[in-house]
N, C-alpha and C positions, 0 to 999 in steps of 0.2 A: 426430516433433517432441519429445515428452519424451527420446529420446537425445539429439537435438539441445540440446536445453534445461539436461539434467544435463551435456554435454560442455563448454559452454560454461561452466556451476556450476562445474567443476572447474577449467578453463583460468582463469576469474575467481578461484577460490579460492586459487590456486598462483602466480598474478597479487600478490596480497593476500599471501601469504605472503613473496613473494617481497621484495613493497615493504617488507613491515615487517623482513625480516631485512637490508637495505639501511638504512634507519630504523634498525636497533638498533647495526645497526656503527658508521654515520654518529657518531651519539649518543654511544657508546664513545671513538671515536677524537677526536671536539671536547670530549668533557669530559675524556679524557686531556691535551689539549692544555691544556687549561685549567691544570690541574691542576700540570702542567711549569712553564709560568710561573708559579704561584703560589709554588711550591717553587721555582724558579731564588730569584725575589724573595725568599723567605724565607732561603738561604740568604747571600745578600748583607745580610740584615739580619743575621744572627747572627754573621756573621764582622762586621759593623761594632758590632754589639752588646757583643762579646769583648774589640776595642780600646779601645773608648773606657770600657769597663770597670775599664782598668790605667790612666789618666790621672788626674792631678790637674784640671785644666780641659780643657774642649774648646772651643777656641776654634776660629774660623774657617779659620786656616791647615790644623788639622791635620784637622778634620774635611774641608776642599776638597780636600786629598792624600790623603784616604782615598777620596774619591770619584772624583778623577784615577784612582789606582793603581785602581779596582777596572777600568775599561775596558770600563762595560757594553756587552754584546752586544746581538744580536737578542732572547737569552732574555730580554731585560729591557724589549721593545717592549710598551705598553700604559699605564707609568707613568710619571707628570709628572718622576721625580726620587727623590731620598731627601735627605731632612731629619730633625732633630736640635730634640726637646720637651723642653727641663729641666723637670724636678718643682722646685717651688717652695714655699716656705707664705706667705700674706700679707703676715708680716712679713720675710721676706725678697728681698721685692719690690724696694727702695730696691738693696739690696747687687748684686742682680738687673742693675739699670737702670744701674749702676756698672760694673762687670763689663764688663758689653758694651758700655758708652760707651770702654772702655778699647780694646778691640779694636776703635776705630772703625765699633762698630754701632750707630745712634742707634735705639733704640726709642720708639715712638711709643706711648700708654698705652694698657694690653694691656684687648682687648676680648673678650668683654663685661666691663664693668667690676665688680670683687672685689665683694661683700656682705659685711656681718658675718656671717653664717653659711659662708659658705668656708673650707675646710682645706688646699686643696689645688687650685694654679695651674698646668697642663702648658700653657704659649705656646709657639706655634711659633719658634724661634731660627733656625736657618739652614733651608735649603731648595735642593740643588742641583737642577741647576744654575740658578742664579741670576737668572731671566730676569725680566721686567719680569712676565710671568703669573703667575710662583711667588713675586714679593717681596707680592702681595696677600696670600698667608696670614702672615705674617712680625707675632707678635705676637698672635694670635689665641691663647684658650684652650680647647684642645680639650678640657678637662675638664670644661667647661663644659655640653658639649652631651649628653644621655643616649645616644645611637648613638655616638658616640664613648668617652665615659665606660666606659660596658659591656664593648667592646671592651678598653681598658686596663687596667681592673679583671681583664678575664681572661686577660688577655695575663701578668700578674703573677701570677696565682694558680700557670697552667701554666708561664712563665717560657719562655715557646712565642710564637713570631709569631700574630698571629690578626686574622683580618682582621674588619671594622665592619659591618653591616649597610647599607641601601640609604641613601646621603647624598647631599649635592651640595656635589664641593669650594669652597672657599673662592674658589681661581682663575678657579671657571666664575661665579659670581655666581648670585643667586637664578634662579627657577625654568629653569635651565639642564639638560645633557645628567645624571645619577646619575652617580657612583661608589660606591667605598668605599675604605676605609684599611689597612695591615699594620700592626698595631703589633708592636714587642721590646722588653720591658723592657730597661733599662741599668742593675745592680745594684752596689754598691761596697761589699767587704769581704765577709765570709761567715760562719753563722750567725747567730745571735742580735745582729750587729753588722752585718748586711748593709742597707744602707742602699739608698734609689730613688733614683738620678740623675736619670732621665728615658726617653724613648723615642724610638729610633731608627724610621721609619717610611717607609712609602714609598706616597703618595698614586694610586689608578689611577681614571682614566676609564673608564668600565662597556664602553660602545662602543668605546672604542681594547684594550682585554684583547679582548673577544671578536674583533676584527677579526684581532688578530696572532696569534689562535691559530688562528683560519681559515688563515691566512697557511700554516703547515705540513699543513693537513688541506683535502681537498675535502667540501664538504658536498652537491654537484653542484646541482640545481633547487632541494631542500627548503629548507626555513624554521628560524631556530636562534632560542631564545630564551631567553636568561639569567635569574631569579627569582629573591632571594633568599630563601632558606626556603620560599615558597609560591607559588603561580602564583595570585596576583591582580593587577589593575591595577594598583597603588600598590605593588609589592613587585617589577615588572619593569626589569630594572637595564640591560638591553641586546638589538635583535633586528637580524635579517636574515632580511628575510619572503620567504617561496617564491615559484615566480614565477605557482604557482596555489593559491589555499588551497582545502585539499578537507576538512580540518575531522578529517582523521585524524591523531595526536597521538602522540608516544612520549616518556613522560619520563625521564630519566638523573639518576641523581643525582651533584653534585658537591661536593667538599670543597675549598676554597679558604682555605690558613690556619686551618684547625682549624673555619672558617665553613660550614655545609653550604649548598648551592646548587642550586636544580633547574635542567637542563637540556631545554628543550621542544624537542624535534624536529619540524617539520610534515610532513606528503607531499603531493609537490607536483604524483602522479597526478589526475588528475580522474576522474570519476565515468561516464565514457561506459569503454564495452565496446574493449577489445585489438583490434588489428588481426583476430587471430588466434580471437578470441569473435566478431567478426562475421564471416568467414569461415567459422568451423562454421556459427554462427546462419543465413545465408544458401544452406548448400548442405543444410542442415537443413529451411529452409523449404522449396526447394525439390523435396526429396526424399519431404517430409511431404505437400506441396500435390498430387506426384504421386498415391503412393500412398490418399490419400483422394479423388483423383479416380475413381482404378478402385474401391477401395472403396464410393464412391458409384452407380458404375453398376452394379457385383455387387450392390449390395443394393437397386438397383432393379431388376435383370432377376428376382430372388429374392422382391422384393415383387409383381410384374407373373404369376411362374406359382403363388405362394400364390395371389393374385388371382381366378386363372381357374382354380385346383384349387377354392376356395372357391365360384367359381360354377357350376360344374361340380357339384360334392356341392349346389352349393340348388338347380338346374334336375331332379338325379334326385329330390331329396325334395321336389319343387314336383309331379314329374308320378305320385310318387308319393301324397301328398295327393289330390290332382287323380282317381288312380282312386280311394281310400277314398272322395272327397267324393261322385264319378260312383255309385258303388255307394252309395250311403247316398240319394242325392236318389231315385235309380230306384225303392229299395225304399218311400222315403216315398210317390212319386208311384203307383207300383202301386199302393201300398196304401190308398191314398185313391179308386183311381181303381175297386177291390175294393170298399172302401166303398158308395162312392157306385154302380156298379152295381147290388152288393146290394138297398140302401134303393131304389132305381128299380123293378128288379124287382116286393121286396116291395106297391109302392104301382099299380104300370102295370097298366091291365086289357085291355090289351090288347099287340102287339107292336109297333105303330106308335107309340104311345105310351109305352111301352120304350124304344124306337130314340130317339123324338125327345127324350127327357126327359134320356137317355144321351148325346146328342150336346150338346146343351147346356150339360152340366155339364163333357162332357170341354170341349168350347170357352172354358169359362170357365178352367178351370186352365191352357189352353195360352196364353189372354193374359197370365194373369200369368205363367206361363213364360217368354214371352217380353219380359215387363218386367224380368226379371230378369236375363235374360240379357243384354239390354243393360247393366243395370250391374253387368253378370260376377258375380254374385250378392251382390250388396253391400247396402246398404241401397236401398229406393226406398219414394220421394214417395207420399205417400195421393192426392195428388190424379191422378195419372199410373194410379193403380188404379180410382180412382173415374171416371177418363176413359173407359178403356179399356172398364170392363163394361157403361158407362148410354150412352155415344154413342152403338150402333147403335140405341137407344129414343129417338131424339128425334125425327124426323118430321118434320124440318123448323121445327119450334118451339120457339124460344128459351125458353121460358116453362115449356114441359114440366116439364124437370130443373132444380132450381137446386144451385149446389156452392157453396161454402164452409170457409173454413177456413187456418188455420195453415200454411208450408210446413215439415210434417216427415216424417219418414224411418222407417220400420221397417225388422223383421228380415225375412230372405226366407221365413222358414216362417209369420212372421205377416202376410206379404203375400200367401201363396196361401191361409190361411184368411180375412181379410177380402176378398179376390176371391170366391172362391166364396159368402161369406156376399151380397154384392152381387149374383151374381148368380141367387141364390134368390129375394132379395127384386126385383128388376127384376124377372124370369119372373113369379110372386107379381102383382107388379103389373100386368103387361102381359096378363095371362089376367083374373084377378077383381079388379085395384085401380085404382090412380086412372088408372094408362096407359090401361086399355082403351076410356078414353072420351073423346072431345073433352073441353077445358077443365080435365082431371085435370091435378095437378100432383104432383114427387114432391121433396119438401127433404133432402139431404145435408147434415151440418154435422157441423164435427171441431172438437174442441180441445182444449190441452192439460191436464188438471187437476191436475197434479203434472210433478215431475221426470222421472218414468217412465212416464207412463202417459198414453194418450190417450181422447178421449172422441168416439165416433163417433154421432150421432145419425140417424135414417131418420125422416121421417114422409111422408106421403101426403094429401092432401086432393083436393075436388071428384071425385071417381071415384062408383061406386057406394056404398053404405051396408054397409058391414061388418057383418056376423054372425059371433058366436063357432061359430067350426066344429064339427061335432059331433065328431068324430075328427082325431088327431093325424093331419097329411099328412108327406110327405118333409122338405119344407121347413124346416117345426117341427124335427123329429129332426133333420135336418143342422144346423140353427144353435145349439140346444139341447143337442146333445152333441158333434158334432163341431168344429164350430168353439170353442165354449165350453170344450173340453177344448186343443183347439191353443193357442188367447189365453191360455188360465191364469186365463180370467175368466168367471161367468155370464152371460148372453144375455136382454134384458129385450126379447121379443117381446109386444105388444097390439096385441088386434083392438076397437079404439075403432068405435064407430058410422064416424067421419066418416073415418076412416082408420089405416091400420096404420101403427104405430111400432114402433120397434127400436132398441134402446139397447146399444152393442158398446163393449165396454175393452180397448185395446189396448197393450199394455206398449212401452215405448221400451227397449228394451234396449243396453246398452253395446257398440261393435263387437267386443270381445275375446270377446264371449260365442257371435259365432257366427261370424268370420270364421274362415276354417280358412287362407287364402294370400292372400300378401301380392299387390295389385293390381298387373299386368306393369308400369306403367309407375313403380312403385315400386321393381320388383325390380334390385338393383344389378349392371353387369355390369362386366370388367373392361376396363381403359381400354385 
């Protein structure tokens, strides 16, 4: 895709280059054209500039024969004519209107009409050829107006045709199509004696120049537009708009008459992609869509045996966990199981009493063994412990045992010391406490007294009458050191008249603190 994407960047780029070097010739060769006709025109002023230079008056005959003889051409397509402005002073206005009454020209009073602050009167006098459109200017003072004025003024300085800035001739009527004007001064005598006759001129339509110089050049699609001096609204003197505007621009500069001109080229491509850009583009995408296709399935056959190399390496360090944990629980459970023989021994006085004291205790660890092993050694329920050791001491009576309590969870090491501690104390009660007698009752009750820590209470009531024993028994020393060393907490055993209580703290601990692997139907396998 990015080959596709930069090939098409280049093919668009070379596109764009191409359009503009199209654009620049275009531009070239209409403001050449322009430029032709300017120059043709100016030099038809300066040869009529020359004659009428050497005359004493220019009257009608001879300036219409100079305009027969000249036989303009095509080079002269764009302009209304050429006309003839005497320079005048106020007070020679009357001598003026005399003059050309002579030659059968009635002038009509020249507009806009003179002020006392006027020096200087240029009216339009003749105007070829002579048409009902061109007799509209006939009389008009073009000195009058500052775009004209200017013009003149510098038309005489340089003694040079020059053309007027953006107007709107006389013939077209107000807010009609722009032109502008050539002046040539017409000078009589030389040096310090050289006097202003007036200006030879020749009026052009903005729109008829630009058209006839299309006339010899092709501009093909694009857009041409003429400006005088500046490309703003109010200063555009002539167009011929593209047949799409795409808002890309090239401008040329032109000289018309010593007048500078810009020339606006438009491009008249649009904005969508070359035949040839969407042809790459499309055998681009196609080739791209492919190859990210295989790409997509390589890198899912490649994420599928990560996958099952991943689960592979956690199954060997699952079942290797699994023996460290097997050998760690074994050595705990032996050695409790060492313990607790021990302490049997040390207290049994006999071997049946050994046996049975020994079978008991092992009984008691293998229920909570086996509560644990249901929940694959995870946390388990107080109350599923306190189940397991006091049911087989109910006898049928509801009334017996009562439980109570909160549902929450320990650790598995501190589930096989509070089993065994329960079932010292159940034993405890079923030989000398409240069990061993009708009506005996034994209360369990848990709860939580902090974030971490639980609160196990024992009591016993209606049994026999409790005395403090003269000697520690097994029982004592197993919940007294051995359970109270596993909890992390002391062991508040009392032998009250009316019954034995026992007060056990059991830590809530976090599961991070003992799980060693993660629960199977936790463990991730691959798809």
């Amino acid at each position: 895709m990015a080959i596709a994407i930069l090939s098409v960047f280049v093919i668009e780029r070379a596109e764009s280059q191409r359009e503009l070097s199209s654009m620049r010739e275009t531009g070239q060769a209409v403001a050449s054209a322009l430029e032709r006709r300017a120059a043709s025109s100016s030099s038809y002023l300066r040869a009529g500039a020359a004659l009428l230079s050497t005359t004493d008056r220019v009257d009608p005959g001879l300036f219409g024969s100079f305009v027969d003889e000249l036989r303009l051409d095509s080079d002269f397509r764009g302009s209304d004519g050429i006309g003839w402005a005497r320079a005048i002073t106020p007070d020679e206005l009357p001598s003026y209107r005399a003059e050309m009454a002579s030659f059968g020209v009635a002038l009509e009073a020249i507009r806009p009409r003179p002020d006392a602050a006027t020096r200087r009167i240029v009216p339009v006098t003749y105007l070829q050829p002579a048409t009902q459109r061109n007799l509209r200017a006939i009389g008009y003072n073009m000195y009058s107006e500052p775009t004209r004025r200017a013009a003149m003024d510098e038309s005489m300085r340089t003694v040079s045709p020059t053309a007027t800035g953006r107007i709107v001739l006389l013939q077209e009527g107000e807010g009609k199509a722009p032109g502008f004007l050539i002046y040539m001064p017409v000078f009589q005598g030389a040096g310090m004696e050289r006097r202003l006759r007036g200006f030879i001129y020749s009026p052009f339509n903005a729109q008829q120049f630009l058209d006839s110089a299309l006339e010899l050049e092709t501009r093909g699609r694009m857009g041409v537009k003429l400006y005088d001096g500046a490309v703003l609204p109010d200063r555009l003197l002539a167009e011929l708009p593209s047949e799409f505007s795409s808002g890309r621009t090239l401008i040329e500069d032109v000289t018309v008459a010593n007048r500078p001109m810009l020339l606006v080229v438009e491009s008249a491509k649009n904005a969508s992609l070359s035949l040839i850009s969407m042809l790459t583009l499309l055998f681009g995408l196609a080739v791209g869509s492919l190859l990210m296709l295989v790409a997509r399935l390589m890198t899912q056959q490649a994420l599928e045996d990560r996958a099952a190399l991943d689960w592979l390496e956690e199954q060997h360090s699952i079942r290797n966990t699994l023996t460290r944990e097997l050998n760690h629980r074994v050595k705990n459970t032996l050695a409790n199981v060492l313990s607790i023989a021990a302490l049997t021994r040390r207290r049994a006085t006999n071997v049946d009493e050994y046996a049975e004291g020994l079978e008991g205790r092992i009984r008691a660890l293998s229920a909570t063994h086996d509560l644990l092993t249901q929940s694959e050694w995870g946390t388990t329920r107080v109350r599923q412990i306190v189940d397991a050791e006091l049911l087989p001491y109910q006898h049928g009576s509801s009334d017996a045992i009562v439980c109570s309590g909160p549902n929450v969870a320990v650790a598995p090491n501190d589930a096989l010391s509070l089993g065994l501690a329960l079932h010292e104390l159940a034993t405890n009660a079923v030989k000398y406490g409240a069990l061993s007698q009708a009506g005996g009752q034994v209360q369990v009750h848990w709860k939580k007294v902090g974030d971490d820590l639980i609160e196990l209470l024992w009591q016993e009531s209606g049994g026999p009458e409790v005395s403090q024993p003269s000697s520690r028994g097994f029982g004592t020393d197993l919940l007294e050191k051995i359970v109270a060393h596993e909890l992390k907490h002391p062991v508040e055993l009392v032998f009250a008249p009316q019954g034995v209580s026992c007060k056990l703290l059991i830590p809530l601990r976090r599961r991070s603190a003992f799980a060693i692997r993660a629960r199977p139907e936790q463990a991730s396998r691959p798809g």
